[in-house]
SERO-4910 file (N, C-alpha, C, O; in steps of 0.05 Angstrom, whole numbers):
BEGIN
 pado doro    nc1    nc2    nc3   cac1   cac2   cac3    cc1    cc2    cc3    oc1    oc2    oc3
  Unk    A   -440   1102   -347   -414   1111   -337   -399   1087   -326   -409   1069   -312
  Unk    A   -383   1087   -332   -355   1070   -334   -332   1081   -316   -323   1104   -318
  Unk    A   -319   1053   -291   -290   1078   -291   -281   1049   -274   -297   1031   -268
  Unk    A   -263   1049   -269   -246   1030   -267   -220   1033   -246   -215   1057   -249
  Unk    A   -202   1024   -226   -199   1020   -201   -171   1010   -212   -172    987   -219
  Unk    A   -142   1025   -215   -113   1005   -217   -102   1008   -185    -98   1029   -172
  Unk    A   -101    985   -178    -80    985   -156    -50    977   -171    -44    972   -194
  Unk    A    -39    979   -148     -3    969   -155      9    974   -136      0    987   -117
  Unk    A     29    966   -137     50    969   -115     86    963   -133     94    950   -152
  Unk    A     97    985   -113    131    989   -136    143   1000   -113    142   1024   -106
  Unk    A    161    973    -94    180    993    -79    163    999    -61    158   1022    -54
  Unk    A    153    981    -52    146    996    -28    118   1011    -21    105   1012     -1
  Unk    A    115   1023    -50     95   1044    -63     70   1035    -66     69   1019    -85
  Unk    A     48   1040    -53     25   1024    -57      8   1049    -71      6   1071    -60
  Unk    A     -3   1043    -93    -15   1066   -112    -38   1050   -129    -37   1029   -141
  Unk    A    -62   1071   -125    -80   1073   -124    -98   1094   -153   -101   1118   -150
  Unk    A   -105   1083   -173   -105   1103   -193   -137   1094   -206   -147   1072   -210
  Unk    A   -146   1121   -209   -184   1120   -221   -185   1132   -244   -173   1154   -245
  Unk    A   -196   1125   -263   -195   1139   -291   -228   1110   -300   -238   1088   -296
  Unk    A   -229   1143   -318   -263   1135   -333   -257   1118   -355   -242   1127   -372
  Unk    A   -267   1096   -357   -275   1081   -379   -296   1078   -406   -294   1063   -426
  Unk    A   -315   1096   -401   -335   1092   -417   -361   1113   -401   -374   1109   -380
  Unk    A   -362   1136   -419   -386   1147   -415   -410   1155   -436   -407   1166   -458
  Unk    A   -436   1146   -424   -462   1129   -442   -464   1172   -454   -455   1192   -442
  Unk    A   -480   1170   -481   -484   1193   -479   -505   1218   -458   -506   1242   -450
  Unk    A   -518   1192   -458   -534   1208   -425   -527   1211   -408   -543   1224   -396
  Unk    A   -508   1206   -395   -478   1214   -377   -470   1242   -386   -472   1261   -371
  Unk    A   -460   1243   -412   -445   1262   -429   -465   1292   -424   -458   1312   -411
  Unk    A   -493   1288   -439   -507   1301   -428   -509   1319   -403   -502   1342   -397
  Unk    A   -519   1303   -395   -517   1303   -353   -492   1327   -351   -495   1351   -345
  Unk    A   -471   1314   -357   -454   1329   -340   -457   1360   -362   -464   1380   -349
  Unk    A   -454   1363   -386   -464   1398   -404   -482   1404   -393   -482   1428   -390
  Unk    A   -512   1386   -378   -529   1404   -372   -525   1424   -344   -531   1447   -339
  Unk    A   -508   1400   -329   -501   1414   -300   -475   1416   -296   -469   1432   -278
  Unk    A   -458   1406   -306   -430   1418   -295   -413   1396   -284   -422   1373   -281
  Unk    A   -395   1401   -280   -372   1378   -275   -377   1380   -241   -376   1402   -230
  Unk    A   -384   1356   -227   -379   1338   -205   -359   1357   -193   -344   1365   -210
  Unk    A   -352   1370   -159   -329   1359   -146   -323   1336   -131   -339   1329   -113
  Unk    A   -299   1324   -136   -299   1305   -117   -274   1303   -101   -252   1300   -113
  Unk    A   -275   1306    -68   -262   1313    -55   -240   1286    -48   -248   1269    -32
  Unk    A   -218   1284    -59   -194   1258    -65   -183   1257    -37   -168   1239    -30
  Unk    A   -193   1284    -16   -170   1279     13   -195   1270     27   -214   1254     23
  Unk    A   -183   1293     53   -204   1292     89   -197   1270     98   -177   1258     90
  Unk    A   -214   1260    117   -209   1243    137   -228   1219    133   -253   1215    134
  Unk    A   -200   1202    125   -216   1170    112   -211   1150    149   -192   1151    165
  Unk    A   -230   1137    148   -240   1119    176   -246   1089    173   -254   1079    152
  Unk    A   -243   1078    193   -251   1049    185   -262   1042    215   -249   1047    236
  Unk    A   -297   1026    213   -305   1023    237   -301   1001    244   -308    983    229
  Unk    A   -285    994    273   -278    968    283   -311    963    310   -318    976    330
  Unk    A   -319    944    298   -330    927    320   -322    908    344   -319    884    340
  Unk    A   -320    920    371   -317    904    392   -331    893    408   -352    905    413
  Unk    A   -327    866    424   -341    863    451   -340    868    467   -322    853    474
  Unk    A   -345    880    484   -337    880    519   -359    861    533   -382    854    529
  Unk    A   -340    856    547   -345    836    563   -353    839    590   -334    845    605
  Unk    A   -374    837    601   -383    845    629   -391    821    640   -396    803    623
  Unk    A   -394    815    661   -393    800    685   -422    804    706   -423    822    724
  Unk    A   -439    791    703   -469    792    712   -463    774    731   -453    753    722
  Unk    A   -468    776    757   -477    757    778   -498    741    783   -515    754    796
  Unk    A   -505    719    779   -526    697    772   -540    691    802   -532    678    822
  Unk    A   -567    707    794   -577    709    823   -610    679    823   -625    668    806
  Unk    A   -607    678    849   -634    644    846   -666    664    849   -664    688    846
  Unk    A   -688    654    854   -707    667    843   -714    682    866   -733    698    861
  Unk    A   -706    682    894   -703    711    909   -678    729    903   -669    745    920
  Unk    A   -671    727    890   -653    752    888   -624    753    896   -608    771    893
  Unk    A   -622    729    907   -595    718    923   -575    708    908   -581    690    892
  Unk    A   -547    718    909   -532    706    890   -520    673    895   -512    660    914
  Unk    A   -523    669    875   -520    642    866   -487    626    864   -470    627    846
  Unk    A   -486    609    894   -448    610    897   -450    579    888   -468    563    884
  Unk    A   -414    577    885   -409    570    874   -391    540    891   -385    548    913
  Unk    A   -381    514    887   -373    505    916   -349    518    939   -342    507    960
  Unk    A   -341    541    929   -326    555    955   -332    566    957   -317    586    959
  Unk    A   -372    571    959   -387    592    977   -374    615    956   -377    637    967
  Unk    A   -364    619    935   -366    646    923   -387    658    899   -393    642    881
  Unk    A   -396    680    898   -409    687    869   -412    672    850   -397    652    854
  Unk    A   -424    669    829   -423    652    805   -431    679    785   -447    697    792
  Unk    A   -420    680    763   -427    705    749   -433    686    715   -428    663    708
  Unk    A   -444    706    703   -452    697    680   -434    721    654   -434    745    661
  Unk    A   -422    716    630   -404    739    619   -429    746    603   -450    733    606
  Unk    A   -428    763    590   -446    785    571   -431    794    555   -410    805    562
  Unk    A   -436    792    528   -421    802    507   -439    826    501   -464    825    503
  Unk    A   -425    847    493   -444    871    481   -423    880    466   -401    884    477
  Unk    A   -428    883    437   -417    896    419   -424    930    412   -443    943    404
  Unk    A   -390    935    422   -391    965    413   -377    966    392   -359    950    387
  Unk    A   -386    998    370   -373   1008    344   -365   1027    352   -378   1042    366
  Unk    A   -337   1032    342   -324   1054    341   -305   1062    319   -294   1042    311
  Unk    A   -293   1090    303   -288   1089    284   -255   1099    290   -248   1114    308
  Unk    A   -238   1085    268   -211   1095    277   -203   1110    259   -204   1097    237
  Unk    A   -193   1135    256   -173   1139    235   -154   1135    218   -137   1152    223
  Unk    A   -148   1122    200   -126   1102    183   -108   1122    174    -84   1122    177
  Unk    A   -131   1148    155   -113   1166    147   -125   1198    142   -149   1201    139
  Unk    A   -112   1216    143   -122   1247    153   -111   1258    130    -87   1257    135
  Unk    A   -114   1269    106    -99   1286     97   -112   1306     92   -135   1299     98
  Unk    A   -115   1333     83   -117   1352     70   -135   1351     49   -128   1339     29
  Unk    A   -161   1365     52   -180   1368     32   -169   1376      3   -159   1398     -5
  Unk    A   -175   1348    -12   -156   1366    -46   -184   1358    -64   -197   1337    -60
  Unk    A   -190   1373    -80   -210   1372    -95   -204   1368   -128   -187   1381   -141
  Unk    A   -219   1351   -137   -217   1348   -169   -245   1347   -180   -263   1337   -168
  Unk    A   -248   1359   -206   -274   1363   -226   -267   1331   -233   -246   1320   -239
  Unk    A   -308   1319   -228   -305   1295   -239   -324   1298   -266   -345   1311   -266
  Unk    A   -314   1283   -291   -298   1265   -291   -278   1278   -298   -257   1265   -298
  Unk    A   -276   1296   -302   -254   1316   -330   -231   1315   -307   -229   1334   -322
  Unk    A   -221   1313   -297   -194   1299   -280   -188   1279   -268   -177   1279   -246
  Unk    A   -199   1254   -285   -196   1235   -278   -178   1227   -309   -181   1239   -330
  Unk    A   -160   1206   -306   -151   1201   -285   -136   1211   -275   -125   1229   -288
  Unk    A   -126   1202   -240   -111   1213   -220   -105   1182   -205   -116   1160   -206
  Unk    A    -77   1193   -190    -69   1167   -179    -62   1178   -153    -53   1201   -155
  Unk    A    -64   1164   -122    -57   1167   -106    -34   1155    -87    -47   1148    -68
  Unk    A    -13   1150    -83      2   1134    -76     12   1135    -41     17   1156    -30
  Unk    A     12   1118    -32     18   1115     -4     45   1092      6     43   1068      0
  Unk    A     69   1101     19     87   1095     27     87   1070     47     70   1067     64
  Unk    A    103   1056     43    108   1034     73    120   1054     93    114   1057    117
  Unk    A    142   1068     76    153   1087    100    133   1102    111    123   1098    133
  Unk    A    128   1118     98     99   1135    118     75   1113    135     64   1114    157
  Unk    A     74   1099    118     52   1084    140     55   1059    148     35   1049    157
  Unk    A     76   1044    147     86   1025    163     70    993    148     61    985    126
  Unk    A     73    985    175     43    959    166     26    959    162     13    939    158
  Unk    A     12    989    159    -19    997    160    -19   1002    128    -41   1006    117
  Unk    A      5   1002    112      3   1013     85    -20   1000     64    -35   1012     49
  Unk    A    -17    974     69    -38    962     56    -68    971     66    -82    977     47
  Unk    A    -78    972     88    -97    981     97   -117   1013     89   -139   1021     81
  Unk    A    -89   1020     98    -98   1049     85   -101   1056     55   -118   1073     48
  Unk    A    -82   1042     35    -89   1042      7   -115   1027     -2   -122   1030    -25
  Unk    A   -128   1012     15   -148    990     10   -172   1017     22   -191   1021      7
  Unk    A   -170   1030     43   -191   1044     56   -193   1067     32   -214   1069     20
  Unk    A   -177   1080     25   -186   1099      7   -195   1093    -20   -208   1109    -34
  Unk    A   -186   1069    -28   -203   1062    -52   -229   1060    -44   -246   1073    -58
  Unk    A   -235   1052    -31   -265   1041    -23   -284   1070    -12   -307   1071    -20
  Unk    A   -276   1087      1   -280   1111      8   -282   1127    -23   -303   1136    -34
  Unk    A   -259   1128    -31   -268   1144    -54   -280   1135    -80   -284   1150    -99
  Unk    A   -286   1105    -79   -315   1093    -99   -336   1101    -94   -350   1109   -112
  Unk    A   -343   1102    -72   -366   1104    -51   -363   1128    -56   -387   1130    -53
  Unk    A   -354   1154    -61   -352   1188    -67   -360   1182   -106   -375   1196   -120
  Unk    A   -350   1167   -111   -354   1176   -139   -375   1161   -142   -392   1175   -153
  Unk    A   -386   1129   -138   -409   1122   -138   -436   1146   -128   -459   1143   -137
  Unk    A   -432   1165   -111   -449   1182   -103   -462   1206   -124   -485   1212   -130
  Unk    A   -429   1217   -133   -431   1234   -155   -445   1220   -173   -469   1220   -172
  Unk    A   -431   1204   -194   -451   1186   -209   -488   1195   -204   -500   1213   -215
  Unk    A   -496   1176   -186   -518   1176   -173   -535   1206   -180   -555   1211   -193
  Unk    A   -512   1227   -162   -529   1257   -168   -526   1262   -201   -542   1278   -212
  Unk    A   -518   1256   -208   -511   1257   -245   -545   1259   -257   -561   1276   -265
  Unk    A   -544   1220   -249   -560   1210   -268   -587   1218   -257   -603   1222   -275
  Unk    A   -594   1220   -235   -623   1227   -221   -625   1256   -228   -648   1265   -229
  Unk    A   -603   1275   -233   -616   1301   -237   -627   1300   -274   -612   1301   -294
  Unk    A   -648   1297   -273   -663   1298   -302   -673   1322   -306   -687   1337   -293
  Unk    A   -658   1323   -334   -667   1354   -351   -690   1355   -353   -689   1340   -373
  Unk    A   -718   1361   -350   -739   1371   -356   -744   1394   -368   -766   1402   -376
  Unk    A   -722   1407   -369   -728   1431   -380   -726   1438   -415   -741   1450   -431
  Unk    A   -696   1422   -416   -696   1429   -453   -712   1408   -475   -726   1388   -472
  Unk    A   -705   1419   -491   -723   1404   -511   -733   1433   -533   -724   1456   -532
  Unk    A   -757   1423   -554   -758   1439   -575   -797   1435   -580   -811   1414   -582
  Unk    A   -803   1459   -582   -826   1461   -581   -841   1468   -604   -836   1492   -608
  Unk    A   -858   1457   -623   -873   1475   -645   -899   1492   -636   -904   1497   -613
  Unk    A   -909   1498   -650   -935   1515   -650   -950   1527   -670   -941   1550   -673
  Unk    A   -970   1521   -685   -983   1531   -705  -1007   1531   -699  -1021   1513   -690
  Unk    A  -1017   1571   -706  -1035   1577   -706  -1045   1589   -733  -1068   1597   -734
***
């Protein structure tokens, strides 16, 4: 299985289009034995930003006593600890398509609707929805027919 990724941009228009390139006949298979894939093109696409916070430890000597500094004040030590958290880029509406048999499909996203983030958000959903069709894929090829085939018998 084969499928291939057009970006572009026209006006503003940043668009986003997936269509199949090449499918092996055991692919072809796969999908007569079980059925066309859905794959869900909306919902709620995210991007996790990693931060530091920064905390402030007071640098104590080996009783316990804080450790000053020459105007007799605290001496502190900083601490980085990295937190993850995930932001929303973009929310839309669960829309569903049979894969592959509606592919291709193109998605397009505005500067006007999304400002400076336009690029971002056209970049997040490609990647989000490879990662959806890389999955399908995956369940494709791992579900193996064991069942058909052609049997003789002579008695």
């Amino acid at each position: 299985m084969k499928y291939r990724v057009i970006k572009d941009i026209k006006e503003n228009v940043y668009s986003v289009t997936f269509e199949v390139v090449e499918q092996s006949p055991e692919f072809i298979e796969a999908v007569s034995d079980r059925g066309q894939k859905v794959l869900n093109v909306g919902g709620k696409f995210t991007k996790k930003i990693i931060e530091n916070i920064i905390t402030k430890v007071p640098i104590v000597d080996e009783k316990g006593d804080p450790v000053l500094d020459d105007s007799d004040n605290p001496t502190f030590n900083e601490v980085s600890t990295p937190t993850e958290r995930e932001e929303v880029l973009l929310n839309i509406g669960d829309s569903f398509k049979y894969f592959p048999k509606e592919l291709p499909f193109t998605k397009s996203f505005s500067k006007s609707q999304y400002n400076e983030n336009v690029e971002d958000v056209a970049n997040l959903y490609e990647i989000t929805l490879r990662e959806r069709i890389d999955k399908l894929i995956d369940e494709l090829k791992s579900d193996v027919d064991n069942f058909s085939g052609t049997s003789e018998y002579i008695r």
